[in-house]
Backbone as CSV, one residue per row, in Angstrom:
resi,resn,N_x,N_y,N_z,CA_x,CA_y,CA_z,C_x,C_y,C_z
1,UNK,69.086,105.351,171.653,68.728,106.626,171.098,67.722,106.484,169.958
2,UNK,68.012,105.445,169.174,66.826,104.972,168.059,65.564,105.134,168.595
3,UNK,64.802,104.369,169.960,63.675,104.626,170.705,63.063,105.764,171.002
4,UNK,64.159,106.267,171.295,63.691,107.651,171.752,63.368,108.608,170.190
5,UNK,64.205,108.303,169.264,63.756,109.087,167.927,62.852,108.768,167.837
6,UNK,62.071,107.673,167.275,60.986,107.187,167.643,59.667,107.394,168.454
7,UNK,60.206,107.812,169.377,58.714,108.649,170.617,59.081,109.720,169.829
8,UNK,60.205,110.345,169.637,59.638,112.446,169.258,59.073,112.045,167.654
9,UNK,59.506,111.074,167.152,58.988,111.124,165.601,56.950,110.866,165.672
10,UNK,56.570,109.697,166.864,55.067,109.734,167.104,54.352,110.810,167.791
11,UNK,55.680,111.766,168.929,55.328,112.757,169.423,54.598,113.727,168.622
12,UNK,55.917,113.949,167.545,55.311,115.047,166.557,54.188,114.955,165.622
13,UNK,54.174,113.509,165.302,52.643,113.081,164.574,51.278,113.809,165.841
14,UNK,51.251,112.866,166.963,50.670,113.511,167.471,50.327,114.615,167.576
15,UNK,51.307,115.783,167.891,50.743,117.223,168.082,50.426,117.625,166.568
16,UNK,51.127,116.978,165.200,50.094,117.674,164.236,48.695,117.081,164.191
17,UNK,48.562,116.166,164.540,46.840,115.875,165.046,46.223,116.636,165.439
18,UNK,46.544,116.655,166.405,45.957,117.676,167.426,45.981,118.970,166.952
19,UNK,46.687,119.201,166.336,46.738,120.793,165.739,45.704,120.730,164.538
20,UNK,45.907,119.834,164.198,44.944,119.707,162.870,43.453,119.714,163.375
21,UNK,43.208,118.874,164.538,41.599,118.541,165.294,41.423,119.786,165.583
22,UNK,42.239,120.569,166.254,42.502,122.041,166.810,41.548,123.295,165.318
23,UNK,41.856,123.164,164.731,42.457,124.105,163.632,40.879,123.384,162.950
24,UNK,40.126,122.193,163.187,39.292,121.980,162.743,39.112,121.448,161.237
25,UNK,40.699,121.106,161.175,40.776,120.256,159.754,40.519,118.861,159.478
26,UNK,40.462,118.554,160.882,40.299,117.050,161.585,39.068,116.951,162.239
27,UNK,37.736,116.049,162.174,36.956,116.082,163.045,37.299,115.805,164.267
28,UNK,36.377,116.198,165.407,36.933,115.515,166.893,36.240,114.753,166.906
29,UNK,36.830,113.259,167.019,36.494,112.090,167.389,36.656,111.489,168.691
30,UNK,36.399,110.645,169.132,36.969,109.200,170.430,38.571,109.309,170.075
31,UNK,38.616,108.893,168.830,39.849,108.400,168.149,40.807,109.608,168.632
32,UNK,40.778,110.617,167.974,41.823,111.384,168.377,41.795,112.120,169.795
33,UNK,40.544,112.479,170.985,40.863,112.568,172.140,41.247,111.512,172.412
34,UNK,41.472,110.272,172.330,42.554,109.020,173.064,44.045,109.167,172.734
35,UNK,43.915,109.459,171.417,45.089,109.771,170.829,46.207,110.893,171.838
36,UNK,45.239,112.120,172.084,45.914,113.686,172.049,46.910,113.290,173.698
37,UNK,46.418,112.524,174.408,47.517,112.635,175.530,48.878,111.740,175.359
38,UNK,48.567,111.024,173.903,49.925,110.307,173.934,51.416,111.087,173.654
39,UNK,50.842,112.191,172.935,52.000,113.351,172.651,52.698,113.570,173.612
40,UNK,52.630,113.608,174.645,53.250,113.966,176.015,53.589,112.899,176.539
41,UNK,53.156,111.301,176.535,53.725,110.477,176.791,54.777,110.262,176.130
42,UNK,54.988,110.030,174.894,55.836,110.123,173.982,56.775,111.059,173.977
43,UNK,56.716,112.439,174.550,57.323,113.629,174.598,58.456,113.095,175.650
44,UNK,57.950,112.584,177.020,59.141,112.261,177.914,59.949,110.956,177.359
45,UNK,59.530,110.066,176.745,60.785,108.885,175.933,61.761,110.148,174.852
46,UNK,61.195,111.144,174.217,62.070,111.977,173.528,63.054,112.444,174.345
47,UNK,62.672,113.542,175.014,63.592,114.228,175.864,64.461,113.585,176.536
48,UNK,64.503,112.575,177.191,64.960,111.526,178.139,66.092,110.944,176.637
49,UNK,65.576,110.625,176.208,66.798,109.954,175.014,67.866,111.557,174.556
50,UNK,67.411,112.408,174.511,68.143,113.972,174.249,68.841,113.885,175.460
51,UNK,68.598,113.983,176.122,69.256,114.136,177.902,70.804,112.721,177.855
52,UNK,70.264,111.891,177.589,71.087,110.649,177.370,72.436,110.780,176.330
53,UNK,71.371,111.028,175.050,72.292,111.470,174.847,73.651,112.322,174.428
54,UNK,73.506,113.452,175.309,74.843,114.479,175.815,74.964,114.848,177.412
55,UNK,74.424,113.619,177.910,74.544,113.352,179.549,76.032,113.881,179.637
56,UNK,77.105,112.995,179.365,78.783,112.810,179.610,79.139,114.311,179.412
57,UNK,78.448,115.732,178.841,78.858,116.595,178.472,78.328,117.574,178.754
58,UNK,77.103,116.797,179.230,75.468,118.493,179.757,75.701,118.812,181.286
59,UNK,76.559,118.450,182.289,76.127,119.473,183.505,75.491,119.385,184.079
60,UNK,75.126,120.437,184.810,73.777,120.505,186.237,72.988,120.912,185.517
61,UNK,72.700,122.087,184.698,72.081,122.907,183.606,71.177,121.827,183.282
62,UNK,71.792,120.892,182.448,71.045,119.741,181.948,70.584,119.221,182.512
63,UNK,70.838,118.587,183.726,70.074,117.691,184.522,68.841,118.497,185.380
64,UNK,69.165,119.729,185.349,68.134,120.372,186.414,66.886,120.342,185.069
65,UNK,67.697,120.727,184.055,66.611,121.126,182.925,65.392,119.729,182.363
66,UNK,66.513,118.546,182.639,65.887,117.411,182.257,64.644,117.110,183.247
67,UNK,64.587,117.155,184.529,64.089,117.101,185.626,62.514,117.772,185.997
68,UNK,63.153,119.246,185.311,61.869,120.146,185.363,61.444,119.760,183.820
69,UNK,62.230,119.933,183.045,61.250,119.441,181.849,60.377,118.001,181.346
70,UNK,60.600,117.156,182.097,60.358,115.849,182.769,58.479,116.002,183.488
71,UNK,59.005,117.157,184.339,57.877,117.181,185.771,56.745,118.228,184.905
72,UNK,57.114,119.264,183.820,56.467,119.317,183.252,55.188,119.193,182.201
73,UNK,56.051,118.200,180.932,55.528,117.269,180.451,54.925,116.489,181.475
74,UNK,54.837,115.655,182.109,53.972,114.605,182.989,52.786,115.792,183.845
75,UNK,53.233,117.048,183.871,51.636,117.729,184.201,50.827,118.108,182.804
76,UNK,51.662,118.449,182.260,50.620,118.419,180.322,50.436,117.885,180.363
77,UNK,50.628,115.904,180.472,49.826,114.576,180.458,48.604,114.658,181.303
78,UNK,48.272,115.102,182.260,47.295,115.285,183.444,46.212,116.263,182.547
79,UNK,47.202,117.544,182.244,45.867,118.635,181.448,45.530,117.716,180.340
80,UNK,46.119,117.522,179.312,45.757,116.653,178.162,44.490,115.420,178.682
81,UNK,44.466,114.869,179.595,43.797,114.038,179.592,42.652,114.659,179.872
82,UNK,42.411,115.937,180.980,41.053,116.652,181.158,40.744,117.428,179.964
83,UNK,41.893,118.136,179.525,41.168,118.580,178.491,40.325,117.713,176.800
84,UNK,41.108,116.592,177.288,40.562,115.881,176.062,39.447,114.647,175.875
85,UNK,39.648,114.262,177.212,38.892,113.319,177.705,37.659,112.911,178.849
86,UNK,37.882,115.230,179.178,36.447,115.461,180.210,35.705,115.876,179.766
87,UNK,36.466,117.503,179.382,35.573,118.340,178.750,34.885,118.237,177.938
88,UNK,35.201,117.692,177.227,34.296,117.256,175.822,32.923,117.116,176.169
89,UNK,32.676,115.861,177.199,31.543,115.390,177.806,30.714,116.321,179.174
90,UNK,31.670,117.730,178.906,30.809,118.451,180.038,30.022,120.125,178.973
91,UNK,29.377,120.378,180.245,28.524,121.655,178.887,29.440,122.712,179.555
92,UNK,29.374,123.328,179.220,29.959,124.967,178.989,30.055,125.715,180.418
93,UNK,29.394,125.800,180.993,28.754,126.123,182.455,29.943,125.653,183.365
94,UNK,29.950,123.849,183.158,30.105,122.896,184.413,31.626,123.291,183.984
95,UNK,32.349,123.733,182.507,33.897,123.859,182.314,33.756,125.125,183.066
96,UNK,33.568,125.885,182.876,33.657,127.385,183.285,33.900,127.234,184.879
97,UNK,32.885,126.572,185.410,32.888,125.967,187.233,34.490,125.316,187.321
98,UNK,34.680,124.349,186.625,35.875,124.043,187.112,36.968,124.883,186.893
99,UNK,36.655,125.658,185.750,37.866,126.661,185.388,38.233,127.589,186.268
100,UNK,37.264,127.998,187.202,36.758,128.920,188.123,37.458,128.499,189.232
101,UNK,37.932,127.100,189.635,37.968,126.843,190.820,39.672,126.498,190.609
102,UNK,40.115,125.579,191.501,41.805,125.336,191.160,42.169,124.930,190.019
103,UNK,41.232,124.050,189.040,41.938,123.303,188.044,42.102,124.857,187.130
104,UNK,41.834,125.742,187.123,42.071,126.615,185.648,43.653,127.287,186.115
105,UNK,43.806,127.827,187.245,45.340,128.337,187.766,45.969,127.024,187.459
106,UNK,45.615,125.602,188.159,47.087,124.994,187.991,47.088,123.982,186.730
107,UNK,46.046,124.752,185.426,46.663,124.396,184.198,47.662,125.445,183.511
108,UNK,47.240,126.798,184.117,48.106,127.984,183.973,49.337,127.975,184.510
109,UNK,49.566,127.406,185.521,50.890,127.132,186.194,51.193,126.183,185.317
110,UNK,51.214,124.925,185.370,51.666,124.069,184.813,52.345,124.395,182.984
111,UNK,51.300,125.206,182.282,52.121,125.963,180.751,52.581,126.370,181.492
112,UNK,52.820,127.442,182.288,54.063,128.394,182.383,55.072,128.083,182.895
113,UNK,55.195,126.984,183.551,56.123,125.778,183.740,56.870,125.695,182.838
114,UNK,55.749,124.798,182.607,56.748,124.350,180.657,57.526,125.323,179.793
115,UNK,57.450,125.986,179.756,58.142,127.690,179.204,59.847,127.434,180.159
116,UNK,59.449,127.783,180.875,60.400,127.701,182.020,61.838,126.443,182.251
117,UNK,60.941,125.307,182.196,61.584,123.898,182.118,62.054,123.599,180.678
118,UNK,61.449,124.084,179.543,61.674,123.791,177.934,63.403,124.961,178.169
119,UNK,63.344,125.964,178.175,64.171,126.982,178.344,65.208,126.616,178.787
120,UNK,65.506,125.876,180.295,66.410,125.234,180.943,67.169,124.092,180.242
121,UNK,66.373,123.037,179.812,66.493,122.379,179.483,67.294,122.359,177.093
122,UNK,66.646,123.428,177.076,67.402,123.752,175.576,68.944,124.697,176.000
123,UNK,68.734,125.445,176.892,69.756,125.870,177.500,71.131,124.961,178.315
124,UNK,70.552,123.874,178.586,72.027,122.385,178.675,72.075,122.062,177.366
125,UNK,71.318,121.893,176.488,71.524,121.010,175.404,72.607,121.823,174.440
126,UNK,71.913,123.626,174.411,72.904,124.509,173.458,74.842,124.204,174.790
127,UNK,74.439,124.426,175.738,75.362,124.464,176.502,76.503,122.687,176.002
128,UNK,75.784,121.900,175.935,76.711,121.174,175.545,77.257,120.857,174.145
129,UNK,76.551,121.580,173.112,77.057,121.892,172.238,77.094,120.631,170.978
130,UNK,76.692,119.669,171.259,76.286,118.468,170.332,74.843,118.502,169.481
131,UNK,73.865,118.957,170.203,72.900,118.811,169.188,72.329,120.260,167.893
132,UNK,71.801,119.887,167.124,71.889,121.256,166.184,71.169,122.543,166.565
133,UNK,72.096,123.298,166.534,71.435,124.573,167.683,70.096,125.531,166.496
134,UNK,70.269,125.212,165.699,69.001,125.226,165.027,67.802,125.038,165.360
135,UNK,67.768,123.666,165.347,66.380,122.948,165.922,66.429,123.521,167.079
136,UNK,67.228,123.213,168.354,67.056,123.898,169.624,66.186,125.181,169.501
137,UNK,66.570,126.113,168.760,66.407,127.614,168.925,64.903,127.204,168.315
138,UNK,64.618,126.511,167.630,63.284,126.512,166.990,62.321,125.645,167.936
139,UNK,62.838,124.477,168.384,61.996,124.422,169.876,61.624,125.057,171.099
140,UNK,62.650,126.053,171.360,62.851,126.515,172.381,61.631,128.454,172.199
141,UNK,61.783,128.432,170.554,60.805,129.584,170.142,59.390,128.875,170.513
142,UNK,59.039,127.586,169.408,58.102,127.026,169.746,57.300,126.794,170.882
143,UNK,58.106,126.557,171.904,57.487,126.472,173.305,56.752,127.638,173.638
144,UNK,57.255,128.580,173.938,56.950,130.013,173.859,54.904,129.983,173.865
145,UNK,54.327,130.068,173.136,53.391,130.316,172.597,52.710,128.987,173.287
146,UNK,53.095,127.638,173.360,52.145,126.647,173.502,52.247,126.783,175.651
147,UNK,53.256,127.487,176.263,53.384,127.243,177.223,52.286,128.173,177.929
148,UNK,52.247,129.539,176.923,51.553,131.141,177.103,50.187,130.571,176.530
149,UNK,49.962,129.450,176.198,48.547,129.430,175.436,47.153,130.038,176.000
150,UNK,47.598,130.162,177.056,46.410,131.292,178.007,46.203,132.388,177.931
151,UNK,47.405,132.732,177.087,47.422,134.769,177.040,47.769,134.981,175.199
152,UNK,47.880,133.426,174.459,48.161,133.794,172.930,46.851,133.536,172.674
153,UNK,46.699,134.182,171.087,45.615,133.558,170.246,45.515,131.985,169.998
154,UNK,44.569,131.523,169.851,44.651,130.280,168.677,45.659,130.250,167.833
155,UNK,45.820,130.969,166.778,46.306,130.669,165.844,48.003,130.325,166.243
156,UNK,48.091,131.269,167.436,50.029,131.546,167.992,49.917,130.213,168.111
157,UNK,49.336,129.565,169.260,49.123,128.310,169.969,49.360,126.827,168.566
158,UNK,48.524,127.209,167.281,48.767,126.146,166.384,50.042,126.259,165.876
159,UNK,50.596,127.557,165.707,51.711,128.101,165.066,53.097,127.349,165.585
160,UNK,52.850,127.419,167.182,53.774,127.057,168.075,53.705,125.420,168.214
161,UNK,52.743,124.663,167.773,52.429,123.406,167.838,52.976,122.581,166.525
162,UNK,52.433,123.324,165.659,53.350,122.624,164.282,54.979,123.029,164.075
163,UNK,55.695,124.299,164.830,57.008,124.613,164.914,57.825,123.551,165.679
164,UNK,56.968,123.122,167.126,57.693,122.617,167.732,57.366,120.421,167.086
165,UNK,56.382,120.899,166.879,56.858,119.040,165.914,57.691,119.191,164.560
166,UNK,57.765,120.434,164.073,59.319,120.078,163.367,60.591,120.061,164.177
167,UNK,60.648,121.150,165.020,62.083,120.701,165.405,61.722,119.460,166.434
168,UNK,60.730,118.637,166.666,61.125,117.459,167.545,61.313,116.031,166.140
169,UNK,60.860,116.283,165.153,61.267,115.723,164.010,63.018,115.886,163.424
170,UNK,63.145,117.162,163.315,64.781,117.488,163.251,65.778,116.733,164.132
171,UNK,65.133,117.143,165.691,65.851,116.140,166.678,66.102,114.994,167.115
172,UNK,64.916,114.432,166.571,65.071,112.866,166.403,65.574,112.461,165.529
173,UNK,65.561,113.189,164.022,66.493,112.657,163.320,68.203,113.023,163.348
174,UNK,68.319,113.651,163.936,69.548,113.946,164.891,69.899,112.621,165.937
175,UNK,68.947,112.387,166.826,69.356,110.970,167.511,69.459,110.236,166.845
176,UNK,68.391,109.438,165.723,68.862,108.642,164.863,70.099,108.121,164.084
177,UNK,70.446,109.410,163.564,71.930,109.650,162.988,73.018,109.397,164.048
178,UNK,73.012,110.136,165.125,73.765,109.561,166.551,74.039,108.125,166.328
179,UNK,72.832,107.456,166.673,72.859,106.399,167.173,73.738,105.264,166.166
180,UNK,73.508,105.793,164.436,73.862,104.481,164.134,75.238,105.035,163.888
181,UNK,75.932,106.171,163.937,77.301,106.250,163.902,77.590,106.041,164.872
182,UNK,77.459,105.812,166.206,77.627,105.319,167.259,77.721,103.605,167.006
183,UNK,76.187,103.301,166.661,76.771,101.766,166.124,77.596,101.572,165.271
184,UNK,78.000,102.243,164.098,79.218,101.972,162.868,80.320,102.073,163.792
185,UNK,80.261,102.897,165.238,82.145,102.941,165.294,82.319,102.372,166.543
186,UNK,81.253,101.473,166.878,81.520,100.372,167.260,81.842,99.295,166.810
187,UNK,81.163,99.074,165.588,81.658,97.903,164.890,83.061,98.456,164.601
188,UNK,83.643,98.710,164.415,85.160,99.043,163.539,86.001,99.396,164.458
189,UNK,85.260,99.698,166.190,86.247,99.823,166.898,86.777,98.493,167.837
């Protein structure tokens, strides 16, 4: 569970990057489009360690939720990489052409996915009743806006980006804490 705190703790660095490059507080560099798809790599070692651990207690709920929220994230890894690592290098026109054609619906599908799969998936976690339903409710708002980012403003979209790297910060430090009282009562047991 330590590992996995760990991916949501670089996760969340990441998306404030990106929010920051976003928001134009950050120049866009090489550096941070290489950077911006690791958030989502990192995002599935998080979730996957959340899933783990309240497996013994989460259900179908959970597992369906883990699954789609899983298949999700790994299509944000796909957009993240075009959006960060094509476009850049194309003019305005040639995005618009591709936007025009399948890739702009099945980046739209794919957020509205994520809405969908985030939902399910905070919905086993409140359902099993171990992790702080706080953070949940504040990830589960968060998503909201970054999944709709096609129909929110900018600003919703950053709003929803820095919300949801706190509660993936909250939650990892939630696994963290897990983990080593888990190790203390092993030792003593």
């Amino acid at each position: 569970m330590r590992l996995a705190a760990v991916a949501g703790w670089l996760c969340a660095a990441v998306l404030l990057v990106n929010t920051a490059e976003s928001a134009e507080l950050l120049p866009d560099a090489p550096a941070t489009q290489l950077v911006a798809p690791l958030g989502q790599i990192f995002a599935i070692g998080f979730v996957l360690g959340l899933y783990l651990a309240v497996r013994t207690v989460g259900g179908r709920l959970l597992r369906a939720g883990l699954v789609a929220n899983v298949a999700a994230i790994a299509g944000l890894t796909g957009a993240a990489f075009v959006l960060n690592l094509v476009f850049p290098y194309l003019d305005r026109p040639r995005i618009d052409d591709l936007l025009a054609g399948p890739l702009g619906p099945a980046l739209v599908v794919v957020s509205l996915f994520l809405v969908v799969a985030t939902l399910t998936f905070v919905a086993g976690l409140w359902r099993a009743g171990a992790a702080p339903r706080a953070a949940l409710v504040l990830y589960a708002v968060a998503a909201l806006p970054i999944g709709l980012r096609a129909f929110v403003p900018e600003l919703a979209l950053q709003s929803g980006l820095v919300l949801i790297a706190a509660a993936i910060v909250w939650l990892s430090l939630w696994l963290w804490q897990r983990a080593a009282g888990a190790r203390a009562d092993g030792a003593h047991g």
